[in-house]
N, C-alpha and C positions, 0 to 999 in steps of 0.2 A: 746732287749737284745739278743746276739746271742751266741751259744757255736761252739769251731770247734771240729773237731775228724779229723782220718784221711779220711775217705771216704767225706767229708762235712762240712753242718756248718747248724746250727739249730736255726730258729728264733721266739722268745716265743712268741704270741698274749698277749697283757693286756689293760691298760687303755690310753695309749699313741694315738694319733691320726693314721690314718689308713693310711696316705702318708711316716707317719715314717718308719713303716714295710717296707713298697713297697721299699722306697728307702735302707732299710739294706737289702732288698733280691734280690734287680736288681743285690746292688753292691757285693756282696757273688755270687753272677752268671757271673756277669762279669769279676770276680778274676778270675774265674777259679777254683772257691771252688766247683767243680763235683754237689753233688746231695747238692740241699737247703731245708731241713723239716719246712715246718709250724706249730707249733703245738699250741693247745687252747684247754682250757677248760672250761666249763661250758656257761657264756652270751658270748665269746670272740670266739667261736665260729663261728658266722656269720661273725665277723669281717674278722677273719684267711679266708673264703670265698671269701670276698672282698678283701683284702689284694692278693690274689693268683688271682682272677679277673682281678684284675687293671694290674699285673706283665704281666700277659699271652695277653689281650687285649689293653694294650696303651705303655708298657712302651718296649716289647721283643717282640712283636705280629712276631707269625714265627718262635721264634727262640726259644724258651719252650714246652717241654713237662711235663703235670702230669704224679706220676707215680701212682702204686696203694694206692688209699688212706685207712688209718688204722681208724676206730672207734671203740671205747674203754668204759671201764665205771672204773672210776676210785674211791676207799675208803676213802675218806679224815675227819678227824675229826673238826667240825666247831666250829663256836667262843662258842658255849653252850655246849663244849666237848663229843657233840653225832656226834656218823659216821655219814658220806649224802654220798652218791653215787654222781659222779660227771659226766658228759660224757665230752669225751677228741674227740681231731681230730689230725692227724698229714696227712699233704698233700706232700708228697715227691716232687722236681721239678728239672726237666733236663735241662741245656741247650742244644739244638739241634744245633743250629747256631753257626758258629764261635765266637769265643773269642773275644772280641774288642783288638787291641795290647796297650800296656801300651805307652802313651804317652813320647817321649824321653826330656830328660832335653834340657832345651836352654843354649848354648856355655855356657863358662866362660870367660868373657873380661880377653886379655891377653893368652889364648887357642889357638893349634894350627891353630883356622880358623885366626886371628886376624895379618894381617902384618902392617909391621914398616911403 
């Protein structure tokens, strides 16, 4: 799940498999969406790790930087309606390398490439 703002776009860690992410933060970096936040809390933590792993070493290798990353503790009220303390990450991520350009549409039969 991701949200945009204007500076970015923020992608949530949960129970989804961990190539999901990769691919909603290559493509939020590819857009050209500036700065991409990871963020996780609690077990989805490691994951948000591997998730920003995999971006940096196989899929942008080169073209990502981390920026500083935030750890947090967050108050949440659990299913027994007592507060837990919760620990949060959000990993900020740059593209350094160029943009990929966006793919252009193929003609329209009948368009001007198209003679009689």
């Amino acid at each position: 799940m991701t949200d945009s703002d204007s500076s970015g776009a923020m992608v949530y860690i949960g129970l989804k498999p961990t190539m999901t992410y990769v691919f909603q933060v290559v493509t939020q970096l590819n857009s050209g969406a500036g700065t991409v936040v990871v963020k996780a809390r609690g077990n989805a933590i490691g994951k948000a790790v591997d998730v920003v792993e995999v971006v940096r070493r196989r899929f942008l290798e080169g073209h990502v930087a981390i920026g500083g990353i935030v750890i947090d503790t967050e108050r949440l009220v659990n299913r027994d309606g007592r507060e837990a303390n919760v620990s949060s990450i959000a990993i900020p991520l740059n593209r350094t390398g160029p943009v990929p350009p966006t793919p252009a549409a193929p003609p329209r039969p009948g368009g001007p490439e198209a003679s009689p």
